[in-house]
N, C-alpha and C positions, 0 to 999 in steps of 0.2 A: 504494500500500500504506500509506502512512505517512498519508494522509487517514482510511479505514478504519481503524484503528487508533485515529486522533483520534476518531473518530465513535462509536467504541465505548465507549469510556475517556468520554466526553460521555454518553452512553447508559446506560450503567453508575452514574455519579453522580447522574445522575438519578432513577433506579431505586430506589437510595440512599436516597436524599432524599425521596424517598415514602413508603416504608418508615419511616422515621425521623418522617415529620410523622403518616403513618398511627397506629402506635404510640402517640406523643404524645398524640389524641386519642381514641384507645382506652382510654386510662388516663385519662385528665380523671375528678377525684373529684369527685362532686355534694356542694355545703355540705346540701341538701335533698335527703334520699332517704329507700327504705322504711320505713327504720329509725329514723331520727328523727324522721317527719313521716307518711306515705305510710301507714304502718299504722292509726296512732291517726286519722287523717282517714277510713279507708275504716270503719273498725269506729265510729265515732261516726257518720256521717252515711250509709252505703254501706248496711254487714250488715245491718240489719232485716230487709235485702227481699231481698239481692244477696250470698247466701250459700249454697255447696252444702252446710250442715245443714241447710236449707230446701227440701222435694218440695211440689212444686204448687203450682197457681196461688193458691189460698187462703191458705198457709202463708207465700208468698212477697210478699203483695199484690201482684200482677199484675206482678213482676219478673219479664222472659222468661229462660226458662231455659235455662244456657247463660253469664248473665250472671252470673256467680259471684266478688266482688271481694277475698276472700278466699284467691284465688290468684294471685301473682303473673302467671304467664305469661297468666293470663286478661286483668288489668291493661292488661299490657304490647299484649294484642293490639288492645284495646277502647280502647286511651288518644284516640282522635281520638271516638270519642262519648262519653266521661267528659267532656273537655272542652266539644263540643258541645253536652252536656244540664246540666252544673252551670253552665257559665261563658255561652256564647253561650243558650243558652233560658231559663237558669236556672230549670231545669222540676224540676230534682232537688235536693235529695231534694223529693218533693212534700209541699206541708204548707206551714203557716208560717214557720216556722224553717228559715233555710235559712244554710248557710257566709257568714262575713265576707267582705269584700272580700278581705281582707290573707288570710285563708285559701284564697279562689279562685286569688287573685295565687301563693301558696304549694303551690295545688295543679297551677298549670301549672307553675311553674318546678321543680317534683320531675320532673312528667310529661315537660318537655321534654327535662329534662338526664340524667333517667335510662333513659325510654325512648326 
C-alpha cells in the first residue's frame, strides 16, 4: 500500500509539473508579432494580390483564392507556405522588389513564435 501511495504522490507531481511548464509556454510573449510587425509587412508586401476586398483572378493578379492575408486565422493556417514562397523560393511578392533580409529574418521569427 505504502509503495502505491508513493507512486501516486510521484505521478501527481509530475502531472504538476507539466501543467506548470505547459502554461509557461502558452504565455511566452513574442518581442515580434501582428501588431508590431506582422500587419505592416503583410499590407506593404502581401494585400495587392492576397486580400479578401479583392474577387477574381484579375483583380487579385493570379493570387489563389482563399489566400487572403489580411486575416489572421488565414495567416496563421498558411504560415508554412508564406515562409516557403517569401523566404525558401523567394518567389513572392513577384516583381523586383522584394522584402530585406533583416525583414524575411523578421518575418519568420513573428511566424514562428506567434504561430
Amino acid at each position: 500500500m505504502k509503495q502505491r501511495v508513493q507512486w501516486w504522490l510521484v505521478w501527481g507531481l509530475a502531472l504538476c509539473l507539466a501543467v506548470v511548464v505547459q502554461t509557461a509556454f502558452a504565455k511566452k510573449k513574442c518581442e515580434t508579432n501582428y501588431d508590431n510587425f506582422g500587419k505592416a509587412f503583410m499590407e506593404q508586401w502581401c494585400s495587392a494580390c492576397h486580400t479578401s476586398a479583392k474577387k477574381g483572378p484579375l483583380a487579385r493578379q493570379g493570387a489563389p483564392k482563399g489566400y487572403d492575408f489580411d486575416q489572421v486565422e488565414v495567416i496563421k493556417k498558411d504560415k508554412g507556405e508564406i515562409l516557403e514562397w517569401v523566404i525558401d523560393k523567394s518567389k513572392m511578392p513577384p516583381g523586383l522588389t522584394k522584402p530585406t533580409d533583416e525583414e524575411k529574418a523578421k518575418l519568420k521569427t513573428w511566424l514562428d513564435c506567434e504561430y
